[in-house]
N, C-alpha and C positions, 0 to 999 in steps of 0.2 A: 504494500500500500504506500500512496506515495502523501504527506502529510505536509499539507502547507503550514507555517504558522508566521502569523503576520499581526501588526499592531501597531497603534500610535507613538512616537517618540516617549522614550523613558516608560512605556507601558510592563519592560520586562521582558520583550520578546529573544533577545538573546543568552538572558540566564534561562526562562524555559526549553530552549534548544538546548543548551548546557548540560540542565537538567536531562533532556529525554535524553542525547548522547552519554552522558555519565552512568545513570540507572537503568538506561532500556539498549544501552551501545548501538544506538538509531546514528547511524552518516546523516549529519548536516550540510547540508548547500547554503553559503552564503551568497547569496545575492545580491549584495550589496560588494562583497570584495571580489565576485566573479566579474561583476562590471567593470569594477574600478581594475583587475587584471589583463580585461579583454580590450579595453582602451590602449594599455599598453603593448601587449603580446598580438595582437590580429594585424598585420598589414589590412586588413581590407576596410577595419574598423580606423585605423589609423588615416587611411588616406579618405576614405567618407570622412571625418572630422576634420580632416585639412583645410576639403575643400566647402566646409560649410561654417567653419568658424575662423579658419584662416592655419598660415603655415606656426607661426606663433605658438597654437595650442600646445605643443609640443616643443621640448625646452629643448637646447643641444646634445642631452645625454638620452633624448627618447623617450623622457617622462612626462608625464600630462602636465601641462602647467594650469594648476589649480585656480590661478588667481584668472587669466585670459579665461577660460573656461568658466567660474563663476560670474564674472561680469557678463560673458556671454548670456547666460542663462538666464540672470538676472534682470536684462533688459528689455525681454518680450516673451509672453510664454506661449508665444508659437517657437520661441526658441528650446525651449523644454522640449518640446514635443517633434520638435524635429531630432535633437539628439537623441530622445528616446526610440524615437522611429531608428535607429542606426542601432541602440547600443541592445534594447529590451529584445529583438531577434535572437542576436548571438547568444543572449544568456539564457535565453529558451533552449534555443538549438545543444547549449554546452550545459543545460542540466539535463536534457535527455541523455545527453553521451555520458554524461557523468553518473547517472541514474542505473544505464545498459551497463556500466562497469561494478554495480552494486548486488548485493545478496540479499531480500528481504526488503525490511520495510524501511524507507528514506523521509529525509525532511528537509523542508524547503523555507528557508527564513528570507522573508522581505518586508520590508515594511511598507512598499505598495503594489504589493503581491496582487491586491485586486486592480490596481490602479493599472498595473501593466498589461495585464490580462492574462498573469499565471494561476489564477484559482482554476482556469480550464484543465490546469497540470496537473492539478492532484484531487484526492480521491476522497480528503477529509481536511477541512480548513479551519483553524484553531486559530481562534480572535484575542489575544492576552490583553483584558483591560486594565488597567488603575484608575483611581482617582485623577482627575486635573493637577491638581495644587501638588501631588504625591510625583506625577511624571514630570513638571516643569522641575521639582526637587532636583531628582534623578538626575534629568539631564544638565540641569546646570553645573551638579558635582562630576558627574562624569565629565562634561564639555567642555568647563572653564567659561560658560556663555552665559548671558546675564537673562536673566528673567524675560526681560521682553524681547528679545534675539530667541526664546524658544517657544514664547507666544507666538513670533513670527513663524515659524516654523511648523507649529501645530493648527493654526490656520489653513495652510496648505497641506492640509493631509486631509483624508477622508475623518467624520467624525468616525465615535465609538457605535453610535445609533444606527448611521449607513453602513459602520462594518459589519455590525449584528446581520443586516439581511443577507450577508453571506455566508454565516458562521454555521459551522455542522456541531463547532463544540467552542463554548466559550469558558477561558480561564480569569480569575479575578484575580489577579496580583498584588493584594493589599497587605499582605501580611500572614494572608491565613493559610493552610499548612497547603504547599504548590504539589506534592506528591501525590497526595489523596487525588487532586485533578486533574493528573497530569494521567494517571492510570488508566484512564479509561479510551484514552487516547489511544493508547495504544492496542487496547482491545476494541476501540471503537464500539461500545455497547451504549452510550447515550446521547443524544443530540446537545445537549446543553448541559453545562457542569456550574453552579452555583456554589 
């Protein structure tokens, strides 16, 4: 079975993956670092970002240049959406392959998993909520970023409400015991875990 799990900034979705790889030894797909890998490593993915954000994108040692590339993105979000039209392919394409090289049941961490349109890829989609005030925490102590830089942020993502009507199994991430909820996952015996 292949186990999407996806969620709001700071919602916990990457200790839940943590989690299922730790106690269930489920392979995690990162979606987020297969991107940022395939930017760098695909000639084909490289030369499509060339020629749509410029030769720049890429610094002299062949690395993304983050900062050309955020201002890019930054500017117009038809600009999003064209670089995603380039990058969300490939990481399609490279968790199937990645997936054909696996034993069992797999998982798929994005955080817009639905946004992209890999909830098609898997077979049980696991929505990890928290509180508001509890994920802007999170990320602020994780990211070094300040409170309204992760408001900005979580404005731009799907709410928790719109992720619900995707979700086959939703996890609470507030504190209370993530095990108990995580289990069922992997038996897939409930639609929804409270």
């Amino acid at each position: 079975m292949r186990i999407g799990v996806t969620g709001g900034i700071g919602s916990g979705k990457s200790y839940v993956c943590r989690l299922l790889a730790q106690r269930w030894q489920l392979p995690v797909y990162d979606c987020d670092s297969a991107a940022k890998m395939l930017m760098v490593s695909s000639p084909h993915i490289r030369q499509q970002l060339q020629e749509l954000v410029g030769d720049d994108v890429y610094d002299a040692g062949g690395q993304l240049n983050k900062g050309v590339m955020s201002r890019y993105l930054f500017t117009d979000a038809a600009h999003v959406k064209a670089v995603n039209a380039i990058v969300h392919p490939a990481v399609k394409d490279d968790f199937e392959q990645w997936t054909s090289r696996q034993t069992g049941d797999v998982v798929m961490e994005s955080a817009i998993l639905v946004e992209a349109g890999f909830a098609k890829a898997v077979d049980c989609l696991v929505v990890v909520e928290a509180p508001l005030a509890l994920r802007i925490q999170r990320a602020m102590a994780r990211d070094g970023a300040t409170e309204e830089q992760v408001r900005a942020r979580v404005r731009h993502q799907m709410t928790a409400e719109q992720l619900r009507a995707y979700a086959d199994i939703i996890v609470v991430n507030d504190g209370r015991d993530l095990l108990s909820q995580l289990s069922p996952i992997v038996n897939y015996t409930s639609p929804i875990i409270h």
